[in-house]
C-alpha positions in Angstrom: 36.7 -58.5 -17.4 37.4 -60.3 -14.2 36.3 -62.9 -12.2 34.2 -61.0 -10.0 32.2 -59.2 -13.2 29.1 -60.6 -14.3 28.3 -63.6 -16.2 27.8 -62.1 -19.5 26.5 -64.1 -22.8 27.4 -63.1 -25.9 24.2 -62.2 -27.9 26.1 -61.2 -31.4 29.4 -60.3 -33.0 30.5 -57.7 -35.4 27.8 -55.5 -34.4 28.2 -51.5 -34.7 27.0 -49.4 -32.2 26.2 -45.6 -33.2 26.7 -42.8 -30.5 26.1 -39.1 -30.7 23.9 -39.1 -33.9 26.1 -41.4 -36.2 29.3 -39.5 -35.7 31.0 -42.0 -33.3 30.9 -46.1 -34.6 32.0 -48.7 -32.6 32.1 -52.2 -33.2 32.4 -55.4 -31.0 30.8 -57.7 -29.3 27.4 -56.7 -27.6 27.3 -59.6 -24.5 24.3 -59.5 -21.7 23.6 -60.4 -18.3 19.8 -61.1 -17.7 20.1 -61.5 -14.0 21.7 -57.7 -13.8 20.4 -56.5 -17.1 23.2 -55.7 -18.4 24.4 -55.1 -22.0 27.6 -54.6 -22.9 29.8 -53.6 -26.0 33.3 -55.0 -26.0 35.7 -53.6 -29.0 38.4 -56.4 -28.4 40.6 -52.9 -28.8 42.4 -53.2 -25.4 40.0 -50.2 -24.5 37.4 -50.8 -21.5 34.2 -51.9 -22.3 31.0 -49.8 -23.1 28.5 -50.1 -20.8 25.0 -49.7 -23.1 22.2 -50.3 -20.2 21.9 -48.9 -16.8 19.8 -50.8 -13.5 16.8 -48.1 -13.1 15.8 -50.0 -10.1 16.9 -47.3 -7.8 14.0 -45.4 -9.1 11.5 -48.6 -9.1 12.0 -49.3 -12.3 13.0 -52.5 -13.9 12.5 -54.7 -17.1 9.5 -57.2 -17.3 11.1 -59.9 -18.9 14.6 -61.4 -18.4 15.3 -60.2 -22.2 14.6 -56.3 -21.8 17.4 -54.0 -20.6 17.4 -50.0 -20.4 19.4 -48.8 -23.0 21.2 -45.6 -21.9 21.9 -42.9 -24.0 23.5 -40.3 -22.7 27.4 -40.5 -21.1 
């Protein structure tokens, strides 16, 4: 990450992360970003991060509480 990124917390470690039905695991750190609702797996892998929420306000949608993200699940 750099200095212009977000100000992400990290909210657990050592947590696995499924994609496409079980068949792809990943593990890392999940961090988030209320203000941006943002949630964000890092593997520590040298890899770029995942990216695990998107901003749906574009279509006027967004969380009601500072705690709530949109997951997305697609790529």
């Amino acid at each position: 990450m750099t200095v212009s990124d977000p100000a992400l917390t990290t909210i657990g470690t050592k947590i696995p992360i499924r994609f496409a039905r079980g068949l792809v695991e990943l593990v890392g750190t999940v961090l988030h970003d209320p203000s941006a609702g943002l949630l964000v797996l890092d593997t520590c892998d040298g890899e770029p991060e995942e990216y695990l929420s998107i901003s749906l306000a574009a279509y006027g949608i967004l969380p009601k509480a500072d705690d709530e993200v949109f997951v997305k699940d697609w790529s």
